[in-house]
N, C-alpha and C positions, 0 to 999 in steps of 0.2 A: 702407706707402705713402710714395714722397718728395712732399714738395712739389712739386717741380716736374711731375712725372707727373700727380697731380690738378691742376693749374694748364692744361698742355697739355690733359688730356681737357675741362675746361671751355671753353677755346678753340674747339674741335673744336665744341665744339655751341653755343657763339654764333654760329659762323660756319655752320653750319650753317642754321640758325634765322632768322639774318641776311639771308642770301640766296637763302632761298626764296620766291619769288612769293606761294605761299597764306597764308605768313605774314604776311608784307609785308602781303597784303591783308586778311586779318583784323584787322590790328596797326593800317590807317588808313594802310599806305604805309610806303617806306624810312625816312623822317624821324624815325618810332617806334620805330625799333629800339633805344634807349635803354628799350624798357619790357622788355628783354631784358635781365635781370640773374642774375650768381647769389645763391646765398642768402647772407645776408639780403637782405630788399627794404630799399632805401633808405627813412630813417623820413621823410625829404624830400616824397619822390614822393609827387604828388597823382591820381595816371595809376588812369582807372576800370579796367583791363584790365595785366596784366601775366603773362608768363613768369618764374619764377622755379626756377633747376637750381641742383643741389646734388650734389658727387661722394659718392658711400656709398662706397667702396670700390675703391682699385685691387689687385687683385692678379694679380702675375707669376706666369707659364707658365713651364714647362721648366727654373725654374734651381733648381742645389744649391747648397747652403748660402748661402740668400740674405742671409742675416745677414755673411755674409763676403766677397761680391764687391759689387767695383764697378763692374762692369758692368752696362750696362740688360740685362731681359728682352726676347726675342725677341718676345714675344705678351706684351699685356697683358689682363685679362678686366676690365673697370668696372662699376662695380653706380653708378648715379644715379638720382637722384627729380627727374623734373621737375611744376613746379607751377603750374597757370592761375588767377590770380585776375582775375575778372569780376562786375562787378556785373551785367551782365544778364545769366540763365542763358543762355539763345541763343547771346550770341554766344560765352562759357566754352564753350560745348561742342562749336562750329563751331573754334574758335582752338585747341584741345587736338588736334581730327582733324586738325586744319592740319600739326600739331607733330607728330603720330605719324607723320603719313602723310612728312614732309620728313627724319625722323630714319631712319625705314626702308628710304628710298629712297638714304641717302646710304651703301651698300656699297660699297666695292672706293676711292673719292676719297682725298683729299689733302688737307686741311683745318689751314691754320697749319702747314705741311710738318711734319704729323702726319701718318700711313697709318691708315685707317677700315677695318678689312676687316668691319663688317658693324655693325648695331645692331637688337636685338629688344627690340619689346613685352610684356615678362614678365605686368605685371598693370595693372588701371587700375580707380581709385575716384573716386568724386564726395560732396562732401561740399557741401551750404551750411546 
C-alpha cells in the first residue's frame, strides 16, 4: 500500500462523516467535527464521544507485477476499522448507526476527488 492511497481513503471518510446530517447530529452539530479523527485519538482531546478510522489495508485490483509499475490501480479494495468511543452507551450506539448508515449510503460520489464506487458493512462489535 502507498501512502498516499491510504491518506486519500482516510480523506474519503472524514469527508464523508463530515457531512452527513446524522452525524453532525449525534456529534452535537457541524462545529464537532474535529471529534472526527483518525487513529490514534489525540492524547489532547478531552471530547466524551469521538469517531476514530484507521486504514487496514489498501489493496489494488487488476494490476501485474505490482511491484514493478508506476501506475495507480484501476480499482482499489480497502479494509478500515472504524471506532466510536462514548461514554454514554446510548448515545455509542445511536452515533455508530449514524456512521454505518452515512458510509453505506455514500456509493457511486466523489469525495476529496476521490471516486467511492461503494462501501459495505463486513462485521460490527461492541466492547465497554
Amino acid at each position: 500500500m502507498s501512502a498516499t492511497e491510504g491518506f486519500k481513503i482516510g480523506k474519503i471518510i472524514f469527508d464523508i462523516l463530515k457531512n452527513n446530517a446524522g452525524v453532525q447530529s449525534k456529534l452535537g452539530g457541524a462545529s464537532n467535527i474535529t471529534k472526527i479523527q483518525p487513529a490514534p485519538l489525540k492524547q489532547e482531546s478531552t471530547t466524551d464521544t469521538a469517531v476514530i478510522y484507521e486504514i487496514n489495508a489498501v489493496n489494488p485490483v487488476n494490476i501485474k507485477r505490482y511491484l514493478f509499475r508506476s501506475e495507480t490501480a484501476p480499482l482499489y479494495v480497502v479494509d478500515f476499522s472504524l471506532e466510536i468511543i462514548s461514554k454514554d452507551y446510548s448515545d455509542g450506539i445511536l452515533l455508530a448507526d449514524a456512521c454505518a448508515i452515512a458510509l453505506q449510503e455514500a456509493a457511486g460520489g466523489t469525495y476529496n476527488s476521490v471516486k467511492c464506487d461503494g462501501i459495505t458493512l463486513q462485521s460490527m462489535s461492541e466492547d465497554y
